[in-house]
PAFI-446842 format. One line per 5 residues: their letters; for each residue y, z, x of N, C-alpha, C. Coordinates in Angstrom, 2 decimals, decimal comma. Layout:
% residues N
A) Y Z X Y Z X Y Z X; ... .
END
This chain:
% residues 321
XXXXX) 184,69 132,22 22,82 185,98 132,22 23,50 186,00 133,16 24,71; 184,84 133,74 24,86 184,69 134,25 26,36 184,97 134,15 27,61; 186,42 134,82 27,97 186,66 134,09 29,37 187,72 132,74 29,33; 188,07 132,92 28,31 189,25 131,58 28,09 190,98 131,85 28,00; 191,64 130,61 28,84 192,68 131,13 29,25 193,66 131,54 28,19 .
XXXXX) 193,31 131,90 26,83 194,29 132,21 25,87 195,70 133,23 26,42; 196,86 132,85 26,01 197,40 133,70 26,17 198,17 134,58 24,74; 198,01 134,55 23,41 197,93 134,74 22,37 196,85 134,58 21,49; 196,91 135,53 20,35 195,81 135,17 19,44 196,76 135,14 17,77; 196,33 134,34 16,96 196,77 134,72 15,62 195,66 134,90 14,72 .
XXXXX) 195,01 135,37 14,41 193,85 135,30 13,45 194,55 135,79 11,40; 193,54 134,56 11,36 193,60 133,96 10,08 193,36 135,27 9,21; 193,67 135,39 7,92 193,58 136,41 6,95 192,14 136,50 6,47; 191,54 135,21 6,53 190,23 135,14 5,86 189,20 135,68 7,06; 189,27 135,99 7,87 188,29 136,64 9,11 188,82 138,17 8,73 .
XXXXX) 186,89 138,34 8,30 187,26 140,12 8,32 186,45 140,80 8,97; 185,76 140,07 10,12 185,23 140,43 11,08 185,12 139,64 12,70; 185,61 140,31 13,57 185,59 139,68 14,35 184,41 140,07 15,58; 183,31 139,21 16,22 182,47 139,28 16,47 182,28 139,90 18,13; 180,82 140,20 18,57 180,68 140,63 19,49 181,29 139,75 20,97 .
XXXXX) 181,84 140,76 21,57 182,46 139,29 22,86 182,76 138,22 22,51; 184,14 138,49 21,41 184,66 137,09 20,84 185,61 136,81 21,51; 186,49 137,88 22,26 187,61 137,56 23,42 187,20 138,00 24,76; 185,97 138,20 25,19 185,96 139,29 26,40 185,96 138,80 27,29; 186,79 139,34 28,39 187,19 138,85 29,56 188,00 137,73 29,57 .
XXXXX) 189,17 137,75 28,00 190,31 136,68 28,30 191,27 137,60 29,35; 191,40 137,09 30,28 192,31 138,07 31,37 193,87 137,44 31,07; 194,16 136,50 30,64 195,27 136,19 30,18 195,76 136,40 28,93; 195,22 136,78 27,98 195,55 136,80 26,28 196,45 138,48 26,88; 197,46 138,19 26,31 198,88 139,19 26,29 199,42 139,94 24,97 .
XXXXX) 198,52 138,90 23,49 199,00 139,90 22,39 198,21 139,25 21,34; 198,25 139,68 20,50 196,77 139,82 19,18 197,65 139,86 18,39; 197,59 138,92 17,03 198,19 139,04 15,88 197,02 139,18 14,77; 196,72 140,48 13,88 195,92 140,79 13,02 196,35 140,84 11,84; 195,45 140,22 10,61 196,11 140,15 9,55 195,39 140,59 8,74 .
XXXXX) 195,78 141,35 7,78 195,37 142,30 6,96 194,60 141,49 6,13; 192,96 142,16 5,99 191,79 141,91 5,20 190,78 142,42 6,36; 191,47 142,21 7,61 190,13 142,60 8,98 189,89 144,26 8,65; 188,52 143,91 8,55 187,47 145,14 8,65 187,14 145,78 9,90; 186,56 144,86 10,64 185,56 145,23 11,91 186,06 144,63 12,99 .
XXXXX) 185,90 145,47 14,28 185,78 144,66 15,25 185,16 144,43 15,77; 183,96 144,18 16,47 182,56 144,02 17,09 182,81 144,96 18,24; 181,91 144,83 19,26 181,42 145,68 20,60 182,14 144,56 21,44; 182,62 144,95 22,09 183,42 144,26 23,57 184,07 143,12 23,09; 184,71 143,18 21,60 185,62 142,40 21,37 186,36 141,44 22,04 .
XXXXX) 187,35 142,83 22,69 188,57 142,23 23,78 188,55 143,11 25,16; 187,25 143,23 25,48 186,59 144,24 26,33 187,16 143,21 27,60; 188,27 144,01 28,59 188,76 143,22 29,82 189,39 142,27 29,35; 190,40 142,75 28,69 191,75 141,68 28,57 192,68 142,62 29,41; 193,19 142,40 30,15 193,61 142,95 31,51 195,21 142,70 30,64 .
XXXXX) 195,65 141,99 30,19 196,93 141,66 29,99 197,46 141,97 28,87; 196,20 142,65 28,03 196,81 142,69 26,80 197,61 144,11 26,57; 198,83 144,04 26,14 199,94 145,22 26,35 199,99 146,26 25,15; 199,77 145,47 23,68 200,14 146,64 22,56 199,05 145,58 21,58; 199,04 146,75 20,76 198,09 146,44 19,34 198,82 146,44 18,33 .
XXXXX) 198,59 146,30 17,03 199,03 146,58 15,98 198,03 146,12 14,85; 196,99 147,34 15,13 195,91 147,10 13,93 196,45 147,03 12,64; 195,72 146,46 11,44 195,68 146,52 10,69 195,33 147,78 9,42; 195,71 147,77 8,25 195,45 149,49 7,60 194,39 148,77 6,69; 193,94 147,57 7,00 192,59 147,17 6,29 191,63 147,69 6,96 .
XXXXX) 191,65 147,75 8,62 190,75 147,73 9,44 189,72 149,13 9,41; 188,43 149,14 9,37 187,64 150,38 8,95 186,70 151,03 10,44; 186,47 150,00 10,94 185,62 150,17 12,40 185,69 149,20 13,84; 186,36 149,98 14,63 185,99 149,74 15,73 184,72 149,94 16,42; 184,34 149,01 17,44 182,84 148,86 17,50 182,61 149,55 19,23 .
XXXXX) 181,44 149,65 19,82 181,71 150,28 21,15 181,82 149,49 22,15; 183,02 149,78 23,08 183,68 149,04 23,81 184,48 147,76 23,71; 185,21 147,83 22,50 185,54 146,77 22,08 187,05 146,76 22,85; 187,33 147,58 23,20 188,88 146,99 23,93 188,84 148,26 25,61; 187,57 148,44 26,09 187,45 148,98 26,79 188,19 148,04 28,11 .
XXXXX) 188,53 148,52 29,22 189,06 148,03 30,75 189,82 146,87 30,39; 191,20 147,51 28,89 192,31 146,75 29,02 193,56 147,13 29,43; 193,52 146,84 30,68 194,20 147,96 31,90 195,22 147,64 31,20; 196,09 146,91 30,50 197,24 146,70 30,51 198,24 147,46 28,96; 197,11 147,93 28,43 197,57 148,55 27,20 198,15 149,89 27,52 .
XXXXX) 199,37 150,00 26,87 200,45 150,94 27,33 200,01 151,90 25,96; 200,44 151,88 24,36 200,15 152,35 23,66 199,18 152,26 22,22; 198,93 153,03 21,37 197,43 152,60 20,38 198,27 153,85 19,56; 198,21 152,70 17,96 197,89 153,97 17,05 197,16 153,22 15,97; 196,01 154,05 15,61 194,85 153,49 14,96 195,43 154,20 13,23 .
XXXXX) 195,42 153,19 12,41 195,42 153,72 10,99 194,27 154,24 10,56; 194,86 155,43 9,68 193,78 155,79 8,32 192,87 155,42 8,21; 192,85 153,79 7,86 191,91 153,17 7,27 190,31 153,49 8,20; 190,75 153,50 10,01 190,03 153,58 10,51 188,95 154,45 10,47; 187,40 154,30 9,89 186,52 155,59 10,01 185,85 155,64 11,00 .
XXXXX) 185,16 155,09 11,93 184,41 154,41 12,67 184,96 154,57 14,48; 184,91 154,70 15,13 185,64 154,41 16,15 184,05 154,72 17,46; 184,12 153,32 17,76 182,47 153,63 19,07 182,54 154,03 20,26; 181,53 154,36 21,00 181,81 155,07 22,45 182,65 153,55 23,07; 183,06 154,48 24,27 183,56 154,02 25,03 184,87 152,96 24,35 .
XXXXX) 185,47 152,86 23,52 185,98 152,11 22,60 187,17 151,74 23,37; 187,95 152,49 24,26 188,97 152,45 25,17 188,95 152,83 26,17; 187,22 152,52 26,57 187,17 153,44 28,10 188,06 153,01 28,95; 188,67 153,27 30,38 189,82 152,92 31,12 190,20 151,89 31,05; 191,26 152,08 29,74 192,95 151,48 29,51 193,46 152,45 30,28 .
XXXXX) 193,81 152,10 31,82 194,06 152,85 33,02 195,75 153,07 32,35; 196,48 151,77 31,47 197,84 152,35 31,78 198,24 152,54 30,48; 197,37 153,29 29,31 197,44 153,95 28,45 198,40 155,28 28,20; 199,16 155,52 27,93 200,07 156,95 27,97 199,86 157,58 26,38; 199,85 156,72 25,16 200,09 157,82 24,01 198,56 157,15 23,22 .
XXXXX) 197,97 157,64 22,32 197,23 157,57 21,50 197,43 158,54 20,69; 197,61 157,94 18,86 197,58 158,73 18,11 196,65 157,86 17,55; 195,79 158,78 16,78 194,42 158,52 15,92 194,81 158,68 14,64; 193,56 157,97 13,24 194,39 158,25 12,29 193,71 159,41 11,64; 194,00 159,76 9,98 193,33 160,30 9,81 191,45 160,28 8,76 .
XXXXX) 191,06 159,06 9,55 190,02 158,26 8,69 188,39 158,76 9,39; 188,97 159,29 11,00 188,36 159,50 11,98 187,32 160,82 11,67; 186,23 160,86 11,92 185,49 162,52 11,68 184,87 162,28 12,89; 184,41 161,50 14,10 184,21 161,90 14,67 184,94 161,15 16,14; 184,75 161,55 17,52 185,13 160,74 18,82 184,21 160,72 19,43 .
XXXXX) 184,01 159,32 19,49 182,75 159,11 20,10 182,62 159,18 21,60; 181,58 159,58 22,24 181,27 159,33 23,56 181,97 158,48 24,73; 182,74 158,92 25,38 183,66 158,06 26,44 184,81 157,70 25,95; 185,02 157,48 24,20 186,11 156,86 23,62 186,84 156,49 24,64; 187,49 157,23 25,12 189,13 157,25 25,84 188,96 157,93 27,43 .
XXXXX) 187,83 158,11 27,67 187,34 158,33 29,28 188,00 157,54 29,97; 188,41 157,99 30,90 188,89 157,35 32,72 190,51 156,70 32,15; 190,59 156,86 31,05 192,71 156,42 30,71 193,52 157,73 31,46; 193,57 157,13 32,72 194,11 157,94 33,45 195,60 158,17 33,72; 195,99 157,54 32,65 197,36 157,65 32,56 197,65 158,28 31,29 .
XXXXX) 196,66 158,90 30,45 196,88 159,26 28,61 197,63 160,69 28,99; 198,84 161,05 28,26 199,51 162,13 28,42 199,87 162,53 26,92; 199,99 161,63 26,33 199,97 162,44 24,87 199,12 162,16 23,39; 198,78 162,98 23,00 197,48 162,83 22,02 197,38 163,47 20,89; 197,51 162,62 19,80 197,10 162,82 18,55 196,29 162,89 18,02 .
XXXXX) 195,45 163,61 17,06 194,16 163,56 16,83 194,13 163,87 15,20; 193,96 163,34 14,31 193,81 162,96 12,58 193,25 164,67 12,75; 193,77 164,62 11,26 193,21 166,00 10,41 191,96 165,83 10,13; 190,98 164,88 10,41 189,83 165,46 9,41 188,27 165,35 10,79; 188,62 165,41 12,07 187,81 165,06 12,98 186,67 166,36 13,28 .
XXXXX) 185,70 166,20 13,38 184,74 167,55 13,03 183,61 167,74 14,80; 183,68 166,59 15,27 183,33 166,71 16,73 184,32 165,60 17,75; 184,30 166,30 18,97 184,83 165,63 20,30 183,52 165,11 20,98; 183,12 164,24 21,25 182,15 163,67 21,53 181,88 163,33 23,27; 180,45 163,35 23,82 180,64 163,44 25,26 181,97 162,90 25,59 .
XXXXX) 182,11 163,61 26,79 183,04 163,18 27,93 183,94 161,80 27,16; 184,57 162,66 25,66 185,56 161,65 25,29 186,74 161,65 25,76; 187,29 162,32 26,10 188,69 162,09 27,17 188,72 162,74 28,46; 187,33 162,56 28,98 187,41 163,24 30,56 187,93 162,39 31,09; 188,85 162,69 32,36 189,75 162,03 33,22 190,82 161,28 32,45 .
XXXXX) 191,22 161,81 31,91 192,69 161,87 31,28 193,97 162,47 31,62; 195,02 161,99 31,55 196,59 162,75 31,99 196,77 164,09 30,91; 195,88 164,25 29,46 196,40 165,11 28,64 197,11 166,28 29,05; 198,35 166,92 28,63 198,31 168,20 29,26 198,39 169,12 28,05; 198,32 169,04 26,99 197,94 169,74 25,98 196,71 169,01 24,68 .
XXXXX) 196,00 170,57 24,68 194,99 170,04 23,71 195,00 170,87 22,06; 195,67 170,25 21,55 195,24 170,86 19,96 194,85 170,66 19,25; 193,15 170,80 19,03 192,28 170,96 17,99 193,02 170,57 16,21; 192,45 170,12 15,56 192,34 170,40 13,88 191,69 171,64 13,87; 192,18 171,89 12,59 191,32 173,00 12,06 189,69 172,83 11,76 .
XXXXX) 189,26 171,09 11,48 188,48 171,20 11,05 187,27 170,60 12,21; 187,56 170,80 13,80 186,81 170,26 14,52 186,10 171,51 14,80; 184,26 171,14 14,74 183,37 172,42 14,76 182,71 172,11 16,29; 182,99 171,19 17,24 181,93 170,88 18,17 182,91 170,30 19,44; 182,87 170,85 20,46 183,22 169,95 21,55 182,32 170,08 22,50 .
XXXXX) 182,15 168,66 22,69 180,84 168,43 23,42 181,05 167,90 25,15; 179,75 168,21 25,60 179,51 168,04 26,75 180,51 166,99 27,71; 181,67 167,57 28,69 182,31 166,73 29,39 183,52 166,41 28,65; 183,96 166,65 27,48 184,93 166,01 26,54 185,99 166,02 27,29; 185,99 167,22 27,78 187,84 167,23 28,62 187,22 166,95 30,32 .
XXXXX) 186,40 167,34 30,94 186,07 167,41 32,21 187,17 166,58 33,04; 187,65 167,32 34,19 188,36 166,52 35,14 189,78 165,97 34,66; 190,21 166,66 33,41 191,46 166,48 33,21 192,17 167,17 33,82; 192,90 167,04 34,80 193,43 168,03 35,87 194,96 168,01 35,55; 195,86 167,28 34,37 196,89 167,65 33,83 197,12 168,79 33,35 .
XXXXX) 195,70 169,14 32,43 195,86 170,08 31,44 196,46 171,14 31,86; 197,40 171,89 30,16 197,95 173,41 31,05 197,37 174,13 29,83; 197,08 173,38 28,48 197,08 173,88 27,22 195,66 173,72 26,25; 195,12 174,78 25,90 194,12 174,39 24,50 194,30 175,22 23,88; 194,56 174,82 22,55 194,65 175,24 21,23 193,26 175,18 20,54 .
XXXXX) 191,95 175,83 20,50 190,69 175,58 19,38 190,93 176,08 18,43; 190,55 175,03 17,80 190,28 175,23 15,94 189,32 176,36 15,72; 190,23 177,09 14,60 189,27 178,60 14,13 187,80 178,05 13,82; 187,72 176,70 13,45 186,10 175,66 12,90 185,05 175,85 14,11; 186,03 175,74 15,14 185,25 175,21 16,49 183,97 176,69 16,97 .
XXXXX) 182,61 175,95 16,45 181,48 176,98 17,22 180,75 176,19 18,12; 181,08 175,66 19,29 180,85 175,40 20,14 181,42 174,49 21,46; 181,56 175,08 22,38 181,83 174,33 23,79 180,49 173,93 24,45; 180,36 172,97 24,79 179,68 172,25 25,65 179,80 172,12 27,20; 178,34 171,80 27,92 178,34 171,63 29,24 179,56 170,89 30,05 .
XXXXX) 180,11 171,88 30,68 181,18 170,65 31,64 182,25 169,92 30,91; 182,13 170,82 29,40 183,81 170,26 28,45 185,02 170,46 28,77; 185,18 171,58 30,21 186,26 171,37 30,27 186,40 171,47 32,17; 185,19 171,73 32,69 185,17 171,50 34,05 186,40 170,69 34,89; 187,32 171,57 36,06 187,88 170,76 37,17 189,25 170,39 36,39 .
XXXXX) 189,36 170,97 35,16 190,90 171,08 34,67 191,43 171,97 35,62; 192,04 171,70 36,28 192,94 172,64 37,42 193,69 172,99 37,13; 194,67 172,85 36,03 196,31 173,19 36,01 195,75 174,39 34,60; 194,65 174,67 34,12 194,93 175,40 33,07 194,48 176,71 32,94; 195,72 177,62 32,69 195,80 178,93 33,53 195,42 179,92 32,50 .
XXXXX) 195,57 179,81 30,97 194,66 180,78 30,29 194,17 179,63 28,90; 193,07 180,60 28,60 192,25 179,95 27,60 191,89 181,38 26,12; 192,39 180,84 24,92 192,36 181,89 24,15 191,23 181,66 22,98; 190,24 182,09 23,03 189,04 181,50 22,34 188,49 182,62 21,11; 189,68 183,60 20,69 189,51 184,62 19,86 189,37 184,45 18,26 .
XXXXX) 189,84 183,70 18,00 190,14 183,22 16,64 188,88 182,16 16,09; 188,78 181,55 17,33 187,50 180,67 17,38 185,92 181,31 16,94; 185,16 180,45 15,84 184,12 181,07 15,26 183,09 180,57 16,55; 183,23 180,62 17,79 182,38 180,09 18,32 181,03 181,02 18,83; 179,77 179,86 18,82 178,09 180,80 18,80 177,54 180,73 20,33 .
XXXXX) 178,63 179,58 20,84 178,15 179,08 22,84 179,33 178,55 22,99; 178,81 178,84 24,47 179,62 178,13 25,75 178,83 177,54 26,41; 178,83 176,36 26,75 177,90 175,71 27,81 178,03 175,96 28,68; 176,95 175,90 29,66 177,02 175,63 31,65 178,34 175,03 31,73; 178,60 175,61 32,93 180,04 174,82 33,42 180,97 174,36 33,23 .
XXXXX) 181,32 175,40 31,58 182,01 174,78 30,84 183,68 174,94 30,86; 184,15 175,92 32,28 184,86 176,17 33,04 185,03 176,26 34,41; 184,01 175,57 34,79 183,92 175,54 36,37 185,09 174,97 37,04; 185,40 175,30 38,22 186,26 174,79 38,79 187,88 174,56 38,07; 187,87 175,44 36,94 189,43 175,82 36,20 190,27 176,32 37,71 .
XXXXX) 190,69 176,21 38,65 191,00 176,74 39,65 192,22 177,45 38,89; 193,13 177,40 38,05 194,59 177,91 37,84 193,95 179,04 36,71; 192,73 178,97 36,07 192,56 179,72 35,14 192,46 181,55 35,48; 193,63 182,05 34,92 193,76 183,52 35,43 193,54 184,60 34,13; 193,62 183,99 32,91 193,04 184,88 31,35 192,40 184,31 30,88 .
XXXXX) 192,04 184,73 30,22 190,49 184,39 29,11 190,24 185,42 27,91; 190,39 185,25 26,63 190,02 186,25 25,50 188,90 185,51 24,57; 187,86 185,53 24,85 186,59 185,22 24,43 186,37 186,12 23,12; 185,80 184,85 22,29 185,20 185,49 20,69 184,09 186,57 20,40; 184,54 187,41 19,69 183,52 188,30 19,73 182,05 187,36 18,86 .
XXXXX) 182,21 186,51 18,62 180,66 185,41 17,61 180,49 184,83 18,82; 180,44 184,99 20,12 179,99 184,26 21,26 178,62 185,09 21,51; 177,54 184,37 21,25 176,32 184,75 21,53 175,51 184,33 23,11; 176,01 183,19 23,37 175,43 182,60 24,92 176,29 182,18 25,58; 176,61 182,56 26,82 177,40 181,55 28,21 176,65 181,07 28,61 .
XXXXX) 176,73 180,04 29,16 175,92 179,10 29,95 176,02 179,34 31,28; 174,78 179,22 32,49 175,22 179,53 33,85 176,29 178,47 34,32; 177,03 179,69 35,20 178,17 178,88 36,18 179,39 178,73 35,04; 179,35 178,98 33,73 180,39 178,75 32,95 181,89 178,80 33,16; 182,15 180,22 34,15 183,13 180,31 34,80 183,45 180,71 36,17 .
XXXXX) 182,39 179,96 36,75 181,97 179,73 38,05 183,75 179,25 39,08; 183,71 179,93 40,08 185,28 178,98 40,83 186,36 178,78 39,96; 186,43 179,68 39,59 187,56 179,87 38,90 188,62 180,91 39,62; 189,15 180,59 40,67 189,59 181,28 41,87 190,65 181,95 41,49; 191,40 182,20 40,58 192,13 182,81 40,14 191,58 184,04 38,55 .
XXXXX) 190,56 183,99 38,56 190,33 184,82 37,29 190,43 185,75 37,49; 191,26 187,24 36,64 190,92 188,56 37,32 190,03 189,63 36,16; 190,77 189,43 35,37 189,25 190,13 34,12 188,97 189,34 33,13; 187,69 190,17 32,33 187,02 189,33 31,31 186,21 190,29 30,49; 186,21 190,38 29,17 185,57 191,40 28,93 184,66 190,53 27,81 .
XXXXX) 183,58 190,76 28,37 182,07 190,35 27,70 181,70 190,62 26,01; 181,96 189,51 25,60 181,42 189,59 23,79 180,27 190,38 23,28; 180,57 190,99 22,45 179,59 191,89 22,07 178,30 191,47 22,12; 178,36 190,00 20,95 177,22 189,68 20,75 176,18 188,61 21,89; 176,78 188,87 23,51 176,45 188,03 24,52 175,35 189,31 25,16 .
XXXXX) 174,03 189,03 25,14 172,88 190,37 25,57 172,61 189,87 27,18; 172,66 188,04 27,61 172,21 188,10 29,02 173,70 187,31 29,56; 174,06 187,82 30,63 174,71 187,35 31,71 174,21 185,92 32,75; 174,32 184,73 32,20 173,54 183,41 32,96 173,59 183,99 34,20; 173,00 182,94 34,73 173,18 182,41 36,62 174,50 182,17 36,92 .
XXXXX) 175,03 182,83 38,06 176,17 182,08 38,51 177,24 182,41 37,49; 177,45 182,97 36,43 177,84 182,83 35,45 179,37 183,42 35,70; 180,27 183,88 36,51 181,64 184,43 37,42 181,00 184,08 39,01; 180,45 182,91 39,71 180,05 183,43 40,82 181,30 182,59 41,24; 182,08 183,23 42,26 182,67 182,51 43,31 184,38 182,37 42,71 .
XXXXX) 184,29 184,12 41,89 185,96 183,95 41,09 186,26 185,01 42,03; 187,10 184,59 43,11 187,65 186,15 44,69 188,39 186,99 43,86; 189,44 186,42 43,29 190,65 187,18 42,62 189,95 187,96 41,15; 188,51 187,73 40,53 188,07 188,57 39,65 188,12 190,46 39,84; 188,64 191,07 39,00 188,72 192,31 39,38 187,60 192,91 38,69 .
XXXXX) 187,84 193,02 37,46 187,54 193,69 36,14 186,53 193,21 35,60; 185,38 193,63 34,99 184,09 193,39 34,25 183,91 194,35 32,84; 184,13 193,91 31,43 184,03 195,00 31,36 182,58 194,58 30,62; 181,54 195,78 30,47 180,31 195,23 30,31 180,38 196,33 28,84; 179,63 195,77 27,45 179,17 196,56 26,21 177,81 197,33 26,78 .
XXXXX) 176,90 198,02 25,99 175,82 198,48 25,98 174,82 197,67 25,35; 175,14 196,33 24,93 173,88 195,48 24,36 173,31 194,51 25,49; 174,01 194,24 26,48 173,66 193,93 27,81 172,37 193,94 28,52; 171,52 193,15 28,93 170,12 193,61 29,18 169,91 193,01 30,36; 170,21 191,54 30,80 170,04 191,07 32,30 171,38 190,50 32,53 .
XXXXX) 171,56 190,60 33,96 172,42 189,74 34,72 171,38 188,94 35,58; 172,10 187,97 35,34 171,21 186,47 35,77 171,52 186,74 37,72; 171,19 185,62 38,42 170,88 186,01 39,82 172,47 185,45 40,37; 173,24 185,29 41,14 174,37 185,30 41,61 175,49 185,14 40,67; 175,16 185,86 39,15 175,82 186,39 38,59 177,78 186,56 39,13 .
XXXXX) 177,81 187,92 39,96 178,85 187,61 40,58 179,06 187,56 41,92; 178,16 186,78 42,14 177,98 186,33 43,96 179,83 185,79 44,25; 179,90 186,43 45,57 181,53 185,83 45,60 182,61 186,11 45,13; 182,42 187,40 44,43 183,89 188,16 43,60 184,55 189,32 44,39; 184,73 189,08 45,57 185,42 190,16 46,89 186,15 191,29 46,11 .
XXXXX) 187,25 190,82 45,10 187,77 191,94 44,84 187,18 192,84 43,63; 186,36 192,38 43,26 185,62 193,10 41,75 185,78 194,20 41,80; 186,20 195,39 41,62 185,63 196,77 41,67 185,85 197,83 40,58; 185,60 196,57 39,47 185,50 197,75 38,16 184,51 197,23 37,09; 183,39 197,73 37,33 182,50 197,24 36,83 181,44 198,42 36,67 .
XXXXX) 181,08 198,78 35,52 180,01 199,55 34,89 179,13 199,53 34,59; 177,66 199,50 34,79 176,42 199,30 34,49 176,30 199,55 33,63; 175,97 198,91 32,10 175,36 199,94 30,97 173,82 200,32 31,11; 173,36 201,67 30,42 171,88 201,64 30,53 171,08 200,78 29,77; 171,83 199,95 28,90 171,30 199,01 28,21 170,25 197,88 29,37 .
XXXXX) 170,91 197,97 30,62 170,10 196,81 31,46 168,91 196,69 32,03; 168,29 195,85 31,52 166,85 196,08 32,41 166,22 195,24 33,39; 167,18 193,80 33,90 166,71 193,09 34,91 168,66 192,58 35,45; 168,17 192,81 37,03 169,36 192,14 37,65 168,88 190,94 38,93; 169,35 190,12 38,66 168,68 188,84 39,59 168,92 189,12 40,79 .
XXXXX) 168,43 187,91 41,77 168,92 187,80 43,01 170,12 187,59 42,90; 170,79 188,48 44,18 171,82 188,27 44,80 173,26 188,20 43,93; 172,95 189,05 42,67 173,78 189,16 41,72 175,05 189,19 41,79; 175,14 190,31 42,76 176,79 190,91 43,35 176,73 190,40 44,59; 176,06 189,69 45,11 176,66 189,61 46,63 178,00 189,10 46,78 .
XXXXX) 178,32 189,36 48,16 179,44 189,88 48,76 180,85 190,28 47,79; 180,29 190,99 47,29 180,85 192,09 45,99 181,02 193,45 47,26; 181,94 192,94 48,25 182,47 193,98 49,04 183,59 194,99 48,25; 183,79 194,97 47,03 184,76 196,44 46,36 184,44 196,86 45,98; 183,23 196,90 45,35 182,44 197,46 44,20 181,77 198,55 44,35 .
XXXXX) 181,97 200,00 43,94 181,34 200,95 44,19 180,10 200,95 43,86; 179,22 200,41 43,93 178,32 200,77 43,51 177,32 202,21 43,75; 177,27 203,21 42,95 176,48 205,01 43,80 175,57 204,79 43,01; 175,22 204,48 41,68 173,70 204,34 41,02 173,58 203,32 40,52; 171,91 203,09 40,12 171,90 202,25 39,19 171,48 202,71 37,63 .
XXXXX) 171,36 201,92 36,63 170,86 202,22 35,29 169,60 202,83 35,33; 169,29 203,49 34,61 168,27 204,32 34,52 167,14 203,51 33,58; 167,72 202,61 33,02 166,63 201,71 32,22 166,45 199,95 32,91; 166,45 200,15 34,18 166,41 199,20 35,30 164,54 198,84 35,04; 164,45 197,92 34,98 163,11 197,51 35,35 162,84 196,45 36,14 .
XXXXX) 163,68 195,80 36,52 163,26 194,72 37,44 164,77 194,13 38,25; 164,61 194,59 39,85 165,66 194,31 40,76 165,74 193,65 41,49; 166,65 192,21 41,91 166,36 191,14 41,96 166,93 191,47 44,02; 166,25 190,18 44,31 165,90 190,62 46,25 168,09 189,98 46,57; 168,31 190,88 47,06 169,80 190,78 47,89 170,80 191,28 47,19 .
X) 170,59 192,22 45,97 171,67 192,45 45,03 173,17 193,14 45,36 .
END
């Protein structure tokens, strides 16, 4: 039925699976009638039904398949039952005129792209029992608040990226880890409270380009930042470094003007090379003697910064510091 001018569907009770590209690219089908016994839906189901407006899954239904109702511009809202465990990448990639999704609670994980490029999604539910956010599952999204379960331990690479609604995240005390570019080019979100959070990393770039982001209270179980993590973040003004964090990445504050404040522990051993390249107003910042390598061009144009000595347990000084 690929590509056929349906403009309704009724499916029979005795279909409890419906197959790969069994509707895809009906650009006219406008509404789906599902009847309880459906299990599955295949991969690109109803992938580009442009017209189709609302769902109303079934609480038989157990798995959605990947991309099965992806670029159905016309779907306004989705709420997936319980029943659902399963849910595949890209599963709703841009349903451009998507606004609410609530998930149920059958879900443990979000897969890859799920809900990417629904650039109209502004409010979001997410089941109690979900344990990872999966790549770049709602990057470029309207969300403007994000609240975790308690029981999500992983957000991964890109998940939020480029959500430039956002003002809000809430992480789950579960959550030990942020990922590369999970929350990159969120512009509107002005503090981030990551204290409560058992988290062991932060990925690269995993705040880059936060332009509104002006606080930050980082977990003391934060063992690694990733370079550039909070890179352009043009509004940041302090940050005080987790105990258990010993190297300072690359880039890792480069290019935050409004950064003032550094405060550095004594377990500290390198600052990576443009470290804080680009932080004009910095000028409270303490060397511990704990340090023994500082990269290139670490502090450049770190025009506030007193610097009169260095550490006495310096062993290796990187060319333009």
């Amino acid at each position: 039925l690929q590509n056929a001018a349906l403009e309704s569907v009724t499916l029979s009770p005795e279909i409890v699976r419906i197959g790969d590209s069994a509707f895809y690219h009906c650009t006219a089908l406008k509404s789906v009638t599902f009847a309880a016994g459906l299990t599955e839906i295949g991969e690109n189901a109803f992938a580009e039904c442009c017209a189709l407006t609302a769902l109303s899954l079934p609480n038989t239904l157990t798995h959605i398949a990947d991309h099965a109702f992806s670029a159905c511009s016309a779907l306004t809202e989705l709420q997936i039952p319980d029943s659902v465990t399963a849910l595949g990448s890209r599963a709703f990639f841009g349903c451009t005129a998507l606004t609410k999704a609530e998930l149920g609670n059958g879900i443990t994980e979000i897969a890859p792209s799920a809900f990417a490029s629904c650039s109209a999604l502004t409010v979001l539910r997410l089941g109690n029992a979900v344990t990872r956010i999966g790549e770049n599952a709602f990057s470029g999204t309207a969300i403007t608040t994000v609240a975790l379960p308690i029981t999500v331990m992983r957000v991964e690479s890109g998940a939020f990226r480029n959500c430039t609604s956002l003002t809000t995240v809430n992480l789950s005390p579960a959550t030990q880890s942020i990922g590369t570019y999970s929350f990159n080019g969120c512009d509107l979100l002005k503090n981030i409270d990551l204290s409560l959070a058992t988290l062991n990393s932060i990925g690269a770039s995993a705040f880059r380009y936060c332009l509104s982001l002006k606080n930050v209270t980082l977990s003391n179980t934060i063992k690694t930042i990733g370079s550039s993590a909070f890179s352009y973040c043009s509004n940041l003004q302090t940050i005080n470094i987790p105990t258990g964090v010993t190297e300072l990445s690359s880039s890792i504050f480069s290019d935050c003007p409004k950064l003032e404040e550094v405060a550095m522990h004594n377990q500290i051993t390198a600052i990576g090379s443009y470290a804080f390249s680009g932080c004009e107003l910095l000028s409270r910042c303490t060397l511990p003697e704990s340090i023994t390598t500082i990269g290139d061009y670490a502090f450049q144009v770190c025009v506030s910064l007193p610097i009169t000595s260095l550490p006495t347990s310096l062993e290796t000084l990187g060319s333009y510091v």
